[in-house]
N, C-alpha and C positions, 0 to 999 in steps of 0.2 A: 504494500500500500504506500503511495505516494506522499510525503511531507505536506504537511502546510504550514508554508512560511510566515515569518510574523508580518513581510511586506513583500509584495511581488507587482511587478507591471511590466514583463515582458510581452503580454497577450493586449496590452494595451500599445505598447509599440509597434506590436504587430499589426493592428487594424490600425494605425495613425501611420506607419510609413511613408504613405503614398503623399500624405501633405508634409509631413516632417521632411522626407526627400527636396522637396520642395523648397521650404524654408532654408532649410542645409546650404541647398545649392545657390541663394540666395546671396549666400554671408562668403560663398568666394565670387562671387561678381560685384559686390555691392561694399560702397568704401566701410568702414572701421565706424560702429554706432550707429549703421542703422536699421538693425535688425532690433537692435535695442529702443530706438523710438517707434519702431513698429509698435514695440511690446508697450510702449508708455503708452499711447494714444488708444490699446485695445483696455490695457487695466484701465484707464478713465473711463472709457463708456462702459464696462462690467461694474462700476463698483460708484460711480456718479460723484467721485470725488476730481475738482479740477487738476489736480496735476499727479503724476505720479513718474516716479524717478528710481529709474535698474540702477542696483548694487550687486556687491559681489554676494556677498548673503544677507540673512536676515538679522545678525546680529551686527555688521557695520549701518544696515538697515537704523536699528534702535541709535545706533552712535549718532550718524549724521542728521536725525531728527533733534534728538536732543542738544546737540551743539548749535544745529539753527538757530533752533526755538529759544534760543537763549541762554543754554546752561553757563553756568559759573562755575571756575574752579572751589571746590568744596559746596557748592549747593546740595541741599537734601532731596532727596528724591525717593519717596516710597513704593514701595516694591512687595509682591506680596512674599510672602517664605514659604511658599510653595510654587516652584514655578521652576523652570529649565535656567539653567547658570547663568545665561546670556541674558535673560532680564536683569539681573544687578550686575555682572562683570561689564555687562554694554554703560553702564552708570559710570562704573569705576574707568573707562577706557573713553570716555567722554568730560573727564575733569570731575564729577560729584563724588555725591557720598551715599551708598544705596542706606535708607532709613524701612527695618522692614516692619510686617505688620501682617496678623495672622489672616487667614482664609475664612469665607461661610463653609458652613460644615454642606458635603456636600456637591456645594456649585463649584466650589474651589477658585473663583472670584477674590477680589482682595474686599473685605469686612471694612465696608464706611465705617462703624464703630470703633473697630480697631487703627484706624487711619487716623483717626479725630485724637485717639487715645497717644500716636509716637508721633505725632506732629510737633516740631517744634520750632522759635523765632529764625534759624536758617531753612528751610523745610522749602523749596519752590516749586516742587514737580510731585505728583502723583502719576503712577506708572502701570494703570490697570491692564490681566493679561485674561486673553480669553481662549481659558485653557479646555482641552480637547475637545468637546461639544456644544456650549453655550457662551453665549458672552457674558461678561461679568455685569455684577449692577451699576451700568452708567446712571440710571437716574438716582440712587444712593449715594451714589460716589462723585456725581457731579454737583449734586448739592452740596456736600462737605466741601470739595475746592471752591465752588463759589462763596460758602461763609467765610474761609480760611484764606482766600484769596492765593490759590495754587492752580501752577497750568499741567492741564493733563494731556500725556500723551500716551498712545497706546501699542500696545504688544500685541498685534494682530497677526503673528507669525504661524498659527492653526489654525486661523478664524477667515480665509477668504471664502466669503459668499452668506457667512454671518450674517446679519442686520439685527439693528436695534430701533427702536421706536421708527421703523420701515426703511431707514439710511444703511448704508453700510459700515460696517464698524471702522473705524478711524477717523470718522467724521464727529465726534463728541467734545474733541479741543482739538489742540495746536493740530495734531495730523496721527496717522500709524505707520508701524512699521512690518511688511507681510514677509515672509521665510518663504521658500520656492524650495526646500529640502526635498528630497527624493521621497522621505515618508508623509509629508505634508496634504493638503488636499489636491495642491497644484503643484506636483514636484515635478523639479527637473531631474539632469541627470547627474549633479552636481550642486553645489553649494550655488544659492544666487539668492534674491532679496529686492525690496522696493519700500520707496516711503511715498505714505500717500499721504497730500493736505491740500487743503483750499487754498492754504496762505502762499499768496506769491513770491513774496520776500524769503519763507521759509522755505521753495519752494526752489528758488535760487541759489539760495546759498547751501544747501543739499546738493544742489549739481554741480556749483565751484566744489566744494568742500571734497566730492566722492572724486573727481579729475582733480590732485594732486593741488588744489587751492590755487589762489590770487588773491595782491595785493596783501591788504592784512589779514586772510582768510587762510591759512594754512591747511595742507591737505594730507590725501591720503588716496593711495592708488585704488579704489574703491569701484571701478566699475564693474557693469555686468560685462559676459561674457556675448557676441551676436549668438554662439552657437546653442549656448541656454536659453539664447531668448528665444532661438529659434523653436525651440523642444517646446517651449511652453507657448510658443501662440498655436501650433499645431496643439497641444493641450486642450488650452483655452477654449477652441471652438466648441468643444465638449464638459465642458468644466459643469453646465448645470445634468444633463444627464450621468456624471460620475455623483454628483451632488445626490440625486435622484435614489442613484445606488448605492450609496453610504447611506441614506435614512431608512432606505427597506431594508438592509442587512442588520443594519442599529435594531431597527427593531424586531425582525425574525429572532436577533440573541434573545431581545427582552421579556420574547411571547417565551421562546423555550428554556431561556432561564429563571422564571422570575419562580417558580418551589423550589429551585435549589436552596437546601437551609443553609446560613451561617454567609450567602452572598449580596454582596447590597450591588445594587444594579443603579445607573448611569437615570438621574430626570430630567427631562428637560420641561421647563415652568411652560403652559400657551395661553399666549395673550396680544393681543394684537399687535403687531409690530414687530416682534419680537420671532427672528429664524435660528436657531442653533444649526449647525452641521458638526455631525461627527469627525472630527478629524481623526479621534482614535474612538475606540470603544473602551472604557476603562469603568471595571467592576471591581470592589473591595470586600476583602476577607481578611479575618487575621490569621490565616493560614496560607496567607500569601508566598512561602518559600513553596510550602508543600506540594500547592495546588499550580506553582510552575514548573516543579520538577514533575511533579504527575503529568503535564501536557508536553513535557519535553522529552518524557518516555514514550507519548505516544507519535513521536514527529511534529508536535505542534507548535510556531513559533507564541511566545507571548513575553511581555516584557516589563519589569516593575517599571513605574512612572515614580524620578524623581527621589530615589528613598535615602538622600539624604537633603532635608529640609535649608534653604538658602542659610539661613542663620548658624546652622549649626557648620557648614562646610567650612573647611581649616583656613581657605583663603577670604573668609570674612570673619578671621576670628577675634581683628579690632572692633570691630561691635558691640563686643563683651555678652553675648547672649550666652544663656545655657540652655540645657534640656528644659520645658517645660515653659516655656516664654509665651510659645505661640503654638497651644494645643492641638487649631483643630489642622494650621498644617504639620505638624509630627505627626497628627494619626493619618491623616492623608500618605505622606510617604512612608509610612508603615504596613501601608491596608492595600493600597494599590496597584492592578495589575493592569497592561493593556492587552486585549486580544487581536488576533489578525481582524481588520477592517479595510478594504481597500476593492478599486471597481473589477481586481480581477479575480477576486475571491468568490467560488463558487456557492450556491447553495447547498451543495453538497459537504464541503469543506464547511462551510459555517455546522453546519448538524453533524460532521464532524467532533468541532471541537463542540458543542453545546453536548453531545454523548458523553464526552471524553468528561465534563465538569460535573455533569451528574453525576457519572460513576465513581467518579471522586467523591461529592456531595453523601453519596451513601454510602461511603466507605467512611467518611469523616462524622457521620450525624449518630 
C-alpha cells in the first residue's frame, strides 16, 4: 500500500504543465521582473488590495512591511506565542523588539485581552497571524490598537483567499505579508512571498527596500524569482477550485472524525463576512507523540505544528519568559498535530488516515 505524504503536488503539476510550460518559456524571452509584475497585477485583482509587491519569501515579506510602515529601531511589536519563528525573528531582523502575548484557546489568533494586558509606553505595532484555517479576531484586535493607538500589520502567510468582514485579509491596517511556501495554499516550488497594502508610500518603499534600496533607504536583495512567479500565476488560475478542495477535504476529516475520543477537531466560527480556508488541517490531542508515531507506522505523513511556543524558544530568551506565561499557546504547541491536506490528496487517502486515527482512538480510549 502506497504512502500518504504529509504534502504532495506533483498531480497538480501535472495537469498545470501545459500553462506552466508556458509561463517558463516566458521568463527566457522576456527581460528580468516581468514575470514578476505579471504576478503583482494578478495578486491585486485576486485579493482587491491596490498594490502588491514579489519577494523572495514570506518572511522578508513581514521585514519589508514592517520597515515601510515605519518601524523603529527597538519598537515593540506584538506577536502572538504561538505562531511559526518568522512572525517575531521577521521583528527582530526589521530593527524591533517582538512583545509576545498569548492565543484564544482554540482559534489560535493573538487574544485582544492578552494584547491590552503586555502593551507597553514603547509598544507600536500589533502583528496578528492567521494561523492554519481562520483568520484571527481583527474586529477584537482592531479595537484594542485603535484605543492604544498601534498600527497593525498582518501575517497573512496561510491565509490567501481568507476574508474578513468580506475584504481580504491584509486589508485591516498598514498592509500583509503572504508566504508562497510549497506547503502553503498557493505554493510555489521554492521559497517566495509578497506584501500587500493600499498604502502607496508603503507601497514604494517595499519595492526600493526588496531591490537592494536608495538614497536613505537601505536595502536588501529581496526579490522574487520570474520563474516562481511563473509557477504561481499558472497556480493562481486555479487557486479558488484548490480553495474548493481544501474545504470539502476539511470537512470529510471532521464528519469522520468528530467520535474519535480524546480529539478536539479544527472550528471555524460562520458569520457573515467572514471565509476561513484550511491551509493545514490541525487536530489536538495530548497524545500527540503517540498518535504521530501511530500514523507514521502506517505511511502517513502528519506533523506537530509549532511545539515549541515563540517565548519559550532559546533565541528569545531576552524576554525573560518562562513556562506558564502564556497558557493557552503552550497547550496549543503541546496538543497539536497537522494532517495531510492539500488538492492532490485523495478521498481515498483522507479515509485513509481518518481509519488509521480511529484505530488508534480505540486502542487509546
Amino acid at each position: 500500500m502506497h504512502n500518504v505524504p504529509f504534502h504532495a503536488q506533483s498531480d497538480t503539476f501535472s495537469q498545470l504543465w501545459p500553462i506552466t510550460r508556458q509561463h517558463v518559456a516566458d521568463v527566457l524571452e522576456l527581460e528580468p521582473g516581468r514575470k514578476v509584475a505579471e504576478l503583482e497585477k494578478a495578486l491585486v485583482a485576486y485579493t482587491g488590495r491596490r498594490h502588491a509587491i514579489g519577494v523572495n519569501s514570506g518572511t522578508d515579506a513581514l521585514v519589508l512591511l514592517l520597515r515601510a510602515a515605519g518601524l523603529r529601531p527597538g519598537d515593540g511589536v506584538v506577536v502572538p506565542a504561538f505562531s511559526f519563528v518568522a512572525s517575531a525573528s521577521a521583528v527582530v531582523l526589521a530593527g524591533g523588539r517582538p512583545v509576545f502575548a498569548d492565543v484564544e484557546p482554540g482559534g489560535y489568533g493573538l487574544s485582544p485581552t492578552s494584547v491590552r494586558a503586555v502593551v507597553t509606553a514603547d509598544t507600536r505595532f500589533v502583528l496578528p497571524v492567521h494561523l492554519f484555517h481562520r483568520p484571527a479576531d481583527l474586529g477584537g484586535l482592531l479595537d484594542v490598537a485603535n484605543r492604544l493607538r498601534l498600527m497593525v500589520v498582518e501575517d497573512c502567510a496561510e491565509a490567501i483567499g481568507m476574508r474578513w468582514a468580506g475584504r481580504h485579509v491584509g486589508a485591516a491596517g498598514v498592509g500583509g505579508a503572504l508566504s508562497f511556501s510549497p506547503t502553503t495554499t498557493l505554493g510555489a516550488l521554492g521559497d517566495a512571498g509578497a506584501v500587500l497594502t493600499d498604502d502607496p508610500v508603503v507601497a514604494e518603499t517595499a519595492a526600493t527596500v526588496r531591490h537592494r534600496g536608495l538614497g536613505d533607504q537601505p536595502g536588501l536583495d529581496s526579490r522574487m524569482d520570474d520563474v516562481q512567479a511563473a509557477i504561481l500565476l499558472a497556480k493562481l488560475g486555479r487557486l479558488e477550485s484548490d480553495v474548493r478542495r481544501r474545504i470539502a477535504l476539511a470537512r470529510h476529516y471532521s464528519r469522520r472524525l468528530a467520535d474519535v475520543p480524546g480529539l478536539t477537531l479544527p472550528v471555524s466560527p460562520r458569520r457573515a463576512g467572514l471565509r476561513g480556508v484550511p491551509c493545514q488541517y490541525v487536530v489536538e490531542t495530548d497524545d500527540r507523540a503517540e498518535l504521530a508515531a501511530h500514523l507514521a507506522s502506517a505511511g502517513i505523513g502528519a506533523e506537530p505544528r509549532h511545539p515549541v511556543p515563540l517565548h519559550l524558544q532559546p533565541c528569545f530568551a531576552d524576554t525573560g519568559h518562562r513556562p506558564g506565561d502564556f497558557p493557552h499557546a503552550e497547550r496549543a504547541a503541546r496538543r497539536t498535530l497537522a494532517l495531510p491536506l492539500h488538492p492532490d490528496l485523495t478521498a481515498a487517502d483522507a479515509d485513509r488516515v481518518c481509519d488509521a486515527i480511529a484505530a488508534f482512538g480505540r486502542v487509546t480510549s
